[in-house]
N, C-alpha and C positions, 0 to 999 in steps of 0.2 A: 504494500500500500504506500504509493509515493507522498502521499499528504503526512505520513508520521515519520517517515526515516531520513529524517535531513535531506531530503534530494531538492528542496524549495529553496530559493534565496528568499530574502526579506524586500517588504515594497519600502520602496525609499519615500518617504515622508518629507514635502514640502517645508522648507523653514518658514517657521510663525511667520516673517517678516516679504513671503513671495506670494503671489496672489495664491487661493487652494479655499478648498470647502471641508467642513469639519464634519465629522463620523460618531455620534454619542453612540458606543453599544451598550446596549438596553439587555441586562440579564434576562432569558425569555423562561417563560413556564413550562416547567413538565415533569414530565413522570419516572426519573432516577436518579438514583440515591446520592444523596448528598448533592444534588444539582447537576451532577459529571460536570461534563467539559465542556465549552463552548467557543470556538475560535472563530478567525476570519482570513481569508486571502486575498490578495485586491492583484488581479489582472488585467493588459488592457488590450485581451483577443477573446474569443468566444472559449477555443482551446487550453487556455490558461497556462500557455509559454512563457515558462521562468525564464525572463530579462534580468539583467543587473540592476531595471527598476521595478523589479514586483514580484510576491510572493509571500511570505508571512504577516498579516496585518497586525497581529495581537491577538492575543485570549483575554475570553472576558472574565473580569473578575466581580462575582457575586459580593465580594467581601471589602470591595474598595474602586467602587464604582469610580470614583475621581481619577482610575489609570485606564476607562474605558475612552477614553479621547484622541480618535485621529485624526491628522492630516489629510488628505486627498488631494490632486489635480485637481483644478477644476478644468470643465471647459473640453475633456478627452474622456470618450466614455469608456466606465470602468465596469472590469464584473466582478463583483464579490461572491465569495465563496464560501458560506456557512457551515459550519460544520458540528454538529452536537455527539458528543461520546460517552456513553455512561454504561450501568447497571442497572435494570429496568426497576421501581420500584418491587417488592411484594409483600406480599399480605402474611403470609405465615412462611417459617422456615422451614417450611415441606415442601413449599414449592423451588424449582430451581430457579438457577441463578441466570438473567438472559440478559448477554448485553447486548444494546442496542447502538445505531449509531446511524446517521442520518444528514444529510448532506442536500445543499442549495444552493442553486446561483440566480441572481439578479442582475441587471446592467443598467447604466442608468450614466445621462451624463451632466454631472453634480457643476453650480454655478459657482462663479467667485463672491463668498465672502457667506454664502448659505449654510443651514446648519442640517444635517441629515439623524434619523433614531433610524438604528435598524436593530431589530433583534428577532432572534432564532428562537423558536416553540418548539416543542418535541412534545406533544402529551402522550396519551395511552394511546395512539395511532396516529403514526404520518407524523408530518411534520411542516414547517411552514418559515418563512423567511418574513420579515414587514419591512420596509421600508419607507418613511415617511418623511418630505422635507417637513421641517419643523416651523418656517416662516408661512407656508403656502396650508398646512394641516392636513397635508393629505400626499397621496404617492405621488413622486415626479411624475411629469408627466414626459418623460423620456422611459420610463421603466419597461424593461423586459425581463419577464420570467424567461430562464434559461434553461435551456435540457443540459440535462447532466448526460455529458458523452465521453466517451473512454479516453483518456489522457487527461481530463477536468474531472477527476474523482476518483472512483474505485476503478482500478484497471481489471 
C-alpha cells in the first residue's frame, strides 16, 4: 500500500507571506476506536503523481485541532486525498476485531486569501469527504468528486 510506506513526498506549503488558501481539517465522525487515523494528501493531477511539490498534507489531530491548518495554492486545482484508518468500533469482546479503512478524493480549485473545512466521516458504512469554503457556506463551486483509480489509492 503506497499511501503508508514512505513512497509519498510531502506537499510543499505556501509561505504565510505568498498569495494561497487555507485548509481547516475538521476531525470527522465515526465508528472506531479511539477515532483511528485520519490524514490528507494534496495532489495536483487526477492520478496523484508524487512531484517535489505534493504528497503528505498532514494528519488530523483530534486532540489539538490548532495543528489542523494548511496552506494550499490557490488558483491550481488540487485533489485531496482523504484517508481514514482504524479498528471498527464493537459492542462486546466476542465479537472480532475489523479494521477498516477508507479512502476519498475531491478536487477543487481553492481562491487567494479563502478559507476551506474539509473533513472525513467514516460511520458504520461508507464513508464521505465534505468540503466546504467557509466564506461562500457551502461547497466550491469548482468541486469534483473523484474516483479512486489505481495509483490514487489502494493498488
Amino acid at each position: 500500500m503506497a499511501l503508508l510506506t514512505g513512497c509519498v513526498g510531502h506537499y510543499q506549503q505556501p509561505t504565510p507571506d505568498a498569495a494561497h488558501a487555507t485548509l481547516n481539517a475538521k476531525w470527522g465522525g465515526n465508528n472506531l476506536v479511539s477515532g483511528g487515523t485520519q490524514m490528507y494528501y494534496a495532489f495536483y493531477d487526477s492520478n496523484c503523481n508524487d512531484t517535489e511539490e505534493t504528497g503528505v498534507l498532514g494528519t488530523v489531530s483530534a486532540s489539538k485541532p490548532e495543528n489542523n491548518h494548511f496552506f494550499i495554492k490557490a488558483g491550481r486545482r488540487i485533489y485531496l486525498q482523504a484517508l481514514s484508518l482504524g479498528i471498527k468500533n464493537r459492542e462486546t469482546n466476542d465479537e472480532p476485531l475489523i479494521h477498516r479503512s477508507c479512502l476519498n478524493i475531491s478536487s477543487f480549485i481553492p481562491h487567494v486569501g479563502a478559507t476551506y473545512q474539509i473533513s472525513q466521516s467514516t460511520p458504520d458504512s461508507g464513508c464521505s469527504l465534505e468540503v466546504i469554503d467557509m466564506q461562500a457556506d457551502k461547497v466550491p463551486d469548482t468541486l469534483i468528486i473523484e474516483p479512486v483509480v489505481k495509483g490514487c489509492g489502494f493498488d
